[in-house]
N, C-alpha and C positions, 0 to 999 in steps of 0.2 A: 517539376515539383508536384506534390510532396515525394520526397525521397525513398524509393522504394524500399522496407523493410528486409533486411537480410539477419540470419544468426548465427551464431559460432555453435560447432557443439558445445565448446564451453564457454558460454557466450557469459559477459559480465554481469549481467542480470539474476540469472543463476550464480552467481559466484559463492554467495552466502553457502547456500547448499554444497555444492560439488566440493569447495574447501573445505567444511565439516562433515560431509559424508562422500569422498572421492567416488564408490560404487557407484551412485542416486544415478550416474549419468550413464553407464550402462542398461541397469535398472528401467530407465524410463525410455529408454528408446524405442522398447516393445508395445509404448502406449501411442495411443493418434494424437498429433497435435491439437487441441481446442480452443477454439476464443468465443470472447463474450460480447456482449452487448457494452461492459464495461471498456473492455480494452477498444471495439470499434470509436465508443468514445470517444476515448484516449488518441486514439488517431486520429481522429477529427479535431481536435482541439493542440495536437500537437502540429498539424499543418496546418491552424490557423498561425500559433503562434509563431510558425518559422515563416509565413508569409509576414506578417508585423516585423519580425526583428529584419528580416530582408531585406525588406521597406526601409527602413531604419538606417542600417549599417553596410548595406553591400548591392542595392541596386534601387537607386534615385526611380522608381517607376510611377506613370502617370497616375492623380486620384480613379479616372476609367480604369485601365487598369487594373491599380490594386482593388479596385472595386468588383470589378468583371471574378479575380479571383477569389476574391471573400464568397462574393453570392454563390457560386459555385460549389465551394465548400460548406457554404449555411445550409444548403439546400440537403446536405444531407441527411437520413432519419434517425442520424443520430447526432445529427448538432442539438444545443441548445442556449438558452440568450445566455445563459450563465457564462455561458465559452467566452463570453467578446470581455468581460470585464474582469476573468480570470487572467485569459490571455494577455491583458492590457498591464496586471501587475506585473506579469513575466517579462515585458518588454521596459516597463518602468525600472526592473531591477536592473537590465543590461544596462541601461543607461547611464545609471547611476553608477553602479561597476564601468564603465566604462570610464566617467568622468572622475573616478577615481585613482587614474593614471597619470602622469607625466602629462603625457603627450595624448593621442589620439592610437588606442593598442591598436596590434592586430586580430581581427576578428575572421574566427570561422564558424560558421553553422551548419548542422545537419553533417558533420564532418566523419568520415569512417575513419577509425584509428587503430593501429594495428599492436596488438601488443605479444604475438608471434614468438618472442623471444625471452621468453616467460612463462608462455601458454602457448603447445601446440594448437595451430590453424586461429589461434585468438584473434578477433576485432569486436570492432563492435560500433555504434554510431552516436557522438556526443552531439546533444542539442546546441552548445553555445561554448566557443574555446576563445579566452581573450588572454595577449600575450604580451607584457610590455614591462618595462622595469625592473627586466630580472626576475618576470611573475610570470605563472599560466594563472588561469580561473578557467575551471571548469563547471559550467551551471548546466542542470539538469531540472525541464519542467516535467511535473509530475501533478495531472489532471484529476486523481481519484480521493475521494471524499473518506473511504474508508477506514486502511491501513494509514497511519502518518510515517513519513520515511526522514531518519535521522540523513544528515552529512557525516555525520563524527563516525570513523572506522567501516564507510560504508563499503566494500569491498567492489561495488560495481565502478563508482564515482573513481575510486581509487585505481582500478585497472585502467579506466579510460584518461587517467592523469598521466598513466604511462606509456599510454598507449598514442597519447597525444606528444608527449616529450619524444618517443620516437619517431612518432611522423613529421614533426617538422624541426628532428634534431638538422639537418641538413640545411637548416636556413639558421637556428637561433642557437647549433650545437650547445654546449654545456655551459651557458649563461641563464638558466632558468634554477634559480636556489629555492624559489620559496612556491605556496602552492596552496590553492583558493578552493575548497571544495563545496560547493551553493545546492542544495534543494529548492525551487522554486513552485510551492504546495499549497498555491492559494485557498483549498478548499476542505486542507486540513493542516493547520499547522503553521500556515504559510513561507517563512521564509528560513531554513538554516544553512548555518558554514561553521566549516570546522576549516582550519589554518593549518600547516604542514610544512615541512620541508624536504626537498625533493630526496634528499639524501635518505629519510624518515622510509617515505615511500618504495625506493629502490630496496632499500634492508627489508623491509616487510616483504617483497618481492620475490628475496632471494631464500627465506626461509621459513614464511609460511608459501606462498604459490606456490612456485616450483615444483615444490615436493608433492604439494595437493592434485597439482595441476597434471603429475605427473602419471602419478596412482590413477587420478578420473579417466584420463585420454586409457588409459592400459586398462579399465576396468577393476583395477585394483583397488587395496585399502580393504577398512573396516566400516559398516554399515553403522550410522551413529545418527538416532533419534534427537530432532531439537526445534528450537522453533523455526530451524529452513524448513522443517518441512511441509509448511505451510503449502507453498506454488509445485511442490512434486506430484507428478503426474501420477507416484506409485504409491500414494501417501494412502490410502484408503485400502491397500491390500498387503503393506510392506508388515513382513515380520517383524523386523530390527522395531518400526514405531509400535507392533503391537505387544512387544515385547514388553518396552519401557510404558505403555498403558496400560496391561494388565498386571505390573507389580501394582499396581492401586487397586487389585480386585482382596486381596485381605488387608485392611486397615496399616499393619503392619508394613506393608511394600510403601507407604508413603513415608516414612519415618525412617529413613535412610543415616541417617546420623545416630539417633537414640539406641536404635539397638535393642530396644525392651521383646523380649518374647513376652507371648500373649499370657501364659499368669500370671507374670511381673505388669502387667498393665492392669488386668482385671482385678488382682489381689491391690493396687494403688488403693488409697485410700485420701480424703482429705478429713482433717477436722475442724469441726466446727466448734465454735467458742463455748456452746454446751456438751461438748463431748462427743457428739452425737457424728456419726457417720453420714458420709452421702457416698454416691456412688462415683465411678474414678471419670474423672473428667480432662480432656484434650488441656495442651498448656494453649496459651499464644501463639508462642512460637509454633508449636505443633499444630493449629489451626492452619494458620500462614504457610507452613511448609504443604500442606496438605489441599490448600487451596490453589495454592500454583501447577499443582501437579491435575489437579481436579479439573481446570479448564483447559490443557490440554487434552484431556478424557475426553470432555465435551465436545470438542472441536473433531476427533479424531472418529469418536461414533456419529454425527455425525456428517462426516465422509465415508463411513462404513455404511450408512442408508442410502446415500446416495450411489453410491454403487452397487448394492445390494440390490433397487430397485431399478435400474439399467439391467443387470444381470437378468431379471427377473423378465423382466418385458422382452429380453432377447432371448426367452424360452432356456435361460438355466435355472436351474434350481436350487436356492437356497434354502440351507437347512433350516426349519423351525418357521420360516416365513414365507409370503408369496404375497405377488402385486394385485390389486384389488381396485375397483372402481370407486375413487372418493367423493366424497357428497355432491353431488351435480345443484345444478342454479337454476332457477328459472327465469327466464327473462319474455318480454314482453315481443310477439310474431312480427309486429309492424308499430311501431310508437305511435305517428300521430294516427293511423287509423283506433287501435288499441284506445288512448284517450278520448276521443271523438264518442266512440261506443259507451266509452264508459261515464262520459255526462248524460249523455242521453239516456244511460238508463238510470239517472240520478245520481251519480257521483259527483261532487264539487269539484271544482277545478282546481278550487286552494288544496284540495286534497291531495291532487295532480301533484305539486312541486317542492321541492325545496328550496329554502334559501336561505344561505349561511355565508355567512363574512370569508372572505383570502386572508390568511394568514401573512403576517408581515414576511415569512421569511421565503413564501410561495412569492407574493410578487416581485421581493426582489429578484428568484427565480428569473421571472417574467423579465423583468423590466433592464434586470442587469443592474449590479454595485454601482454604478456611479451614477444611472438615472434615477434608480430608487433613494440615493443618500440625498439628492436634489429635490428630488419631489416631497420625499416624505421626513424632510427635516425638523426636526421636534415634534413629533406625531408617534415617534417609538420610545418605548423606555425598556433596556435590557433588567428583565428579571434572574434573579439567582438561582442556578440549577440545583438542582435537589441533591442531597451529598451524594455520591455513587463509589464503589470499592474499584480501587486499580492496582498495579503493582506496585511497587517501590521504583522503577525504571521510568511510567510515566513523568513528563516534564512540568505538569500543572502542579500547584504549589497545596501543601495539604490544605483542607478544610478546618477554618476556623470557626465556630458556630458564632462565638461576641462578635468577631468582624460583621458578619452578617450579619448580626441582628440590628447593630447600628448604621449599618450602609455600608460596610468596606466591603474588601474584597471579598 
């Protein structure tokens, strides 16, 4: 352990994409693969958590130990204490899922599951497979604070549901009806399941995958902008998305439904109770529509700088711009020599320093959810965040300003 990372070309991760845009996977093949500082994370926090559920469900190992293996994994530079009480939820949900069974399920972890027959050369690796009463559960921990990941029609969770029904049809053949699909997202979202039936899942299979799956592996299909293409590697250079962003470049490309040409818009008029004229103003609706399209704009330019400015620094050339030296810092040759000099030559020392309060949500940082909820019990009161604009898809419930004003939600 930790499991060594492997990937399909159409690997379930990807699936969002490559189902709505079958090309993306040809497409991207001509770019290097890259990781972040986020996903090393992610791996560190995922081979914590599979050492805890191990511990747990599938090998009784000494506190040494599971100790020897944690510190080993803490040590690395990209652990941090947050991991131990994230991780700690994610082992609390198996639990509970587990205890949710008959009996004591079958459990597998860190498991490669082959879904082959459905998806040329398909697998993929499921965190957490519990099997017992005619169920699977499949749970998937997911470390990043960023994006929040649904369960409900996720298409990765979903291939590895069948990917998992085929790997161990050979022990539970066609007694598995019903079907658990869990996100475990401590640090954003925390907990979802969406509920299913295997029958559900195999039809979805056979008539969207297949065909999807079909076209990706052959390079085929139609190139189709959407929000997969968030994680595509060609996202920042791809015609098909700059296509569907520059209908936003005349006011008119947003307003896909309306229809108005531009002197039926400019000639609008509203009136005012005095008669009087103002000038033609967007509806709601037409805000709304227009503002959806607008922050994938955003997001899309920029991946356009960002690549724009790679090109650039690798000696091609962009039209209209070029890489430049941004505001540089100054920072101090030697600190304590630096302050030494500079009392002596009459600088105060209080001059010297800062100091300012940890924010409650920095120590818990530190200290990890469950030592911070100990320590600093009735010492915090959660304040109301400030209204902010989301879609209609978000799961936070609208803002009500009277609730708030009196205390509620």
């Amino acid at each position: 352990m930790p499991t060594p990372e492997q990937h399909a070309k159409l690997s379930a991760s990807s699936a969002h994409r490559w189902i709505n845009c079958p090309p993306s996977v040809k497409l991207a093949e001509q770019f290097p693969s890259k990781t972040s500082a986020y996903a090393e994370a992610g791996r560190v926090a995922h081979s914590i958590a599979e050492l805890k559920a191990r511990k747990c469900f599938l090998e009784p190992m000494s506190m040494r130990t599971y100790n020897a293996h944690l510190k080993k994994l803490q040590e690395s530079s990209h652990y941090d204490k947050g991991m131990d009480s994230s991780t700690n939820d994610y082992l609390e949900f198996l639990q509970e899922t587990a205890m949710g069974f008959s009996q004591p399920p079958f459990v597998a972890l860190e498991t490669r599951v082959d879904y082959s027959h459905y998806v040329p050369g398909g697998f993929g690796t499921a965190d957490c497979i519990m099997i017992g009463d005619g169920r699977i559960v499949i749970i998937d921990y997911k470390n990043g604070a960023g994006v929040p990941v649904d369960a409900e029609d996720n298409p990765q969770m979903m291939l590895y549901t069948l990917g998992a029904l085929n790997t161990f049809a050979p022990i539970f053949g066609s007694s598995i009806k019903e079907a658990q699909l869990a996100i475990v997202q401590p640090n954003a979202g925390g907990i979802k399941i969406w509920d299913i039936t295997t029958e559900y899942l195999i039809s979805w299979a056979a008539e969207i995958v297949v065909p999807a799956a079909k076209q990706a592996f052959e390079g085929g299909g139609d190139f189709c902008a959407g929000d997969w293409c968030r994680f595509c590697p060609a996202k920042a250079q791809c015609s098909a998305r700059a296509a569907q962003m520059l209908g936003l470049e005349p006011l008119l490309g947003a307003r896909p439904e309306a229809k108005l040409d531009r002197d039926e818009l400019l000639n609008r008029e509203i009136q005012k109770g005095n008669g009087q004229t103002v000038p033609p103003l967007l509806t709601d609706e037409e805000v709304g529509d227009i503002l959806n399209r607008a922050r994938e704009l955003a997001a899309w330019v920029k991946d356009l700088e960002e690549y724009a400015l790679t090109a650039s620094l690798a000696g091609r050339k962009i039209a209209g711009f070029k890489a430049v030296e941004g505001r540089g810092s100054r920072e101090w040759t030697d600190l304590d020599t630096a302050f030494k000099t500079l009392q002596e030559r009459g600088v105060a020392e209080s001059l010297l320093w800062e100091r300012k309060p940890v924010t409650a949500p920095a120590l818990e940082k530190t200290l990890g959810k469950k030592i911070f909820a100990e320590t600093a019990e009735g010492l915090v009161v959660k304040k109301p965040g400030k209204p902010t604009l989301v879609p209609d898809s978000d799961k936070r419930k609208p803002y009500n300003a009277a609730a708030v004003a009196f205390g509620g939600a």
